[in-house]
N, C-alpha and C positions, 0 to 999 in steps of 0.2 A: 474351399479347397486348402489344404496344407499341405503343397510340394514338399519334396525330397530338396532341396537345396545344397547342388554341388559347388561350392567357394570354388574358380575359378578366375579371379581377377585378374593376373597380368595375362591370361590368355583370351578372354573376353577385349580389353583395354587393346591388346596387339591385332585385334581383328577390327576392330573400330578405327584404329589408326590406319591401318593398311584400305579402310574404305574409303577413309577421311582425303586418301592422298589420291582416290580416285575419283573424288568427287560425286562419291554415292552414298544415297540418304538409305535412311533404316526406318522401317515401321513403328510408330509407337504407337501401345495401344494401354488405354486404360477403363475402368468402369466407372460410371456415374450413374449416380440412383438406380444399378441395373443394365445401364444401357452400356456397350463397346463403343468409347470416342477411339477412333484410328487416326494419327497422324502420319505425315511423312517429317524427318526432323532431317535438317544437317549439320554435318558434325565441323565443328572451329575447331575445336582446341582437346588434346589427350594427354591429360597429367600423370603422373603416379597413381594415383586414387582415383582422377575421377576424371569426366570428362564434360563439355562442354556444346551443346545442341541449340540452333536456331531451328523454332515455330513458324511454320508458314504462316498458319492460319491460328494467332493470337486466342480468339474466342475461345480454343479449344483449352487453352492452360485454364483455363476457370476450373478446368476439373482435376489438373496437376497436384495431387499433391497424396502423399506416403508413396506405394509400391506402384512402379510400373512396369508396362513389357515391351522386349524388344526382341523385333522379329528381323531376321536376314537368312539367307540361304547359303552364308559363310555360317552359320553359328551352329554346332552341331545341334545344340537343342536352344530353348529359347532362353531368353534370358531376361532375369529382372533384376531391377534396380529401384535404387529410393532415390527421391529425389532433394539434393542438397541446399539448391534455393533456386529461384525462377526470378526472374523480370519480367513483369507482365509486358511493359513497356516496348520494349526490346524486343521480347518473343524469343527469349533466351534461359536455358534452364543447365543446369548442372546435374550431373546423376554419379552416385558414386555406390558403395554396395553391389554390384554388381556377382552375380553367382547363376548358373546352368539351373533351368529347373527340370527335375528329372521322371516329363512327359511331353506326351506330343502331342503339340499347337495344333487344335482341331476349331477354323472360324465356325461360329454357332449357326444352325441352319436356320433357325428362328430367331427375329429380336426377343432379347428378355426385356422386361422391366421389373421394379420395385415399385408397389404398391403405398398413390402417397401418404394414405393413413393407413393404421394396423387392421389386417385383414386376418380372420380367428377362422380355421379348418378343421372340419371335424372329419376323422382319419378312420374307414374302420376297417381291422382286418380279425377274421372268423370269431366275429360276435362280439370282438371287444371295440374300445374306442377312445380316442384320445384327442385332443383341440389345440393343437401347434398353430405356432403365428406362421403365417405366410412371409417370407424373404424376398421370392421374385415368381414369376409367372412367364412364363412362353405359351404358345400356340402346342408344344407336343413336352412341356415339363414344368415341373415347379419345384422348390427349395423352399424349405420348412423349417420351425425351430421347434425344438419340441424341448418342454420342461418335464424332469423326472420320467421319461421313455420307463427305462426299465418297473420303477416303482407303479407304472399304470399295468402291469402286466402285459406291455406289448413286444412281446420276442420275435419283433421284424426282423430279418437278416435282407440284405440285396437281394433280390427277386424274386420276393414276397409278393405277389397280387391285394394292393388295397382298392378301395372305393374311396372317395374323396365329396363331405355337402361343402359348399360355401358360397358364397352371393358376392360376387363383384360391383362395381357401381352402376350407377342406372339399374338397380334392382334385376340383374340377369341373375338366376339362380343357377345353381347346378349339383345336380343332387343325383349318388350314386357314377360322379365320372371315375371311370376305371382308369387304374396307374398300376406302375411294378416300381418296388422300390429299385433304386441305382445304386445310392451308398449313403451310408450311415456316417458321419464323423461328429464324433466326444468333441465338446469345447468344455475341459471343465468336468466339477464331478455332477453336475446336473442339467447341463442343456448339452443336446445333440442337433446337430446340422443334419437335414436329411433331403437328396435328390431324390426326386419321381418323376418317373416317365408317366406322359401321359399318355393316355389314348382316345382323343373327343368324338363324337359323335360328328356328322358336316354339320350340324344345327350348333351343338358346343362348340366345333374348329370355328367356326365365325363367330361366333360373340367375343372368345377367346382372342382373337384377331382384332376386331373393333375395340377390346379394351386396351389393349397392345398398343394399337395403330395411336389412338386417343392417348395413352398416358407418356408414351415418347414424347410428343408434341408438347407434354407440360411440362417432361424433362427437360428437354432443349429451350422450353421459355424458361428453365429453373435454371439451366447453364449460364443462357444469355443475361438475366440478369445479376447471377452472381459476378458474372464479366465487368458486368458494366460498373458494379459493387465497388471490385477488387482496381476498375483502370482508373475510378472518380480520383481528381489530385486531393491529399489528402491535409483536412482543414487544421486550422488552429490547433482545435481540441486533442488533435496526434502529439502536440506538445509535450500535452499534461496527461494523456491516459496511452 
């Protein structure tokens, strides 16, 4: 996704403060491998630029770090921020950048995930075909990368009707699952970002779900030890590298 980004910072900063002195926390939410980690944070401290947020729950900063979001029902629209530096320690992070993004916070009805090794899709719409990496997977969607789109002859526009082969792990196949394209987005003069709704079959919605259900579970072991990575005190050798 590439939001509109409305720069609003002392009006974003003056709504945070005005929370801060009510003693009410703001939703943070970020993505990991896929997955939506949701916090509650509260807020210390509102600078000039930036401001300053206590972690309840520590483990989750293991995923802290570039763009994140923040959800309140004082904010007209939602708003993200970068993050300027964290204390794992603490459970204290800094977020400055702050800017409206200009659509609406809809939480996902399905978990996604991110596939941990590269998974290849072969894409076909009225006779042609093309074999984009997979990005993430849900139970009713998937995000696609596709290289050189236009030079394979695939003139998909959003709500296109494709057919979608590929094999997940544990050898589930799925061949012929129907999707409609959602959106198209250019990174670039030769790779495209592309949403598809899915539509599974009850045989495809549960295997779909079992890989789901299964590959969070190796997310959140992928979190926790990055956690545990990031809190070890840090040896000697920090010295000199």
């Amino acid at each position: 996704m590439s939001p509109n980004c409305l720069s609003a910072v002392d009006d974003v900063l003056s709504v945070i403060r005005d929370l801060g002195q009510q003693n009410t926390t703001l939703e943070l939410t970020k993505s990991f491998s896929g997955i939506e980690v949701h916090e509650e944070v509260s807020i210390l401290e509102v600078n000039l630029d930036d401001a300053t947020f206590r972690v309840n729950n520590t483990e989750t900063c293991a995923a802290l770090e570039g763009d994140v979001y923040l959800n309140s029902r004082l904010f007209p629209k939602p708003v993200m921020a970068q993050i300027k530096s964290l204390n794992l320690n603490r459970g204290m992070l800094v977020l400055s950048g702050f800017a409206y993004i200009d659509i609406d916070w809809k939480k996902r009805r399905h978990e996604r995930v991110q596939p941990k090794h590269p998974i290849y899709v072969t894409l076909h719409w009225k006779g042609k075909a093309t074999r984009p990496c997979m990005r993430n997977i849900s139970v009713d969607g998937m995000g696609v990368m596709a290289y050189k789109l236009l030079e394979s002859e695939m003139r998909i526009q959003p709500g296109s009707n494709v057919q979608l082969d590929f094999i997940l792990p544990a050898d589930h196949i799925f061949t012929a699952l129907k999707g409609a394209i959602i959106h198209i987005n250019p990174m670039g003069s030769f790779l495209s970002v592309i949403g598809i709704q899915l539509f599974p079959k009850v045989k495809e919605a549960r295997l779909l779900e079992q890989y789901v259900t299964l590959r969070k579970q190796e997310i959140l072991e992928e979190l926790n030890q990055v956690y545990w990575k990031l809190s070890r005190p840090r040896g000697v050798e920090s010295l000199y590298f």
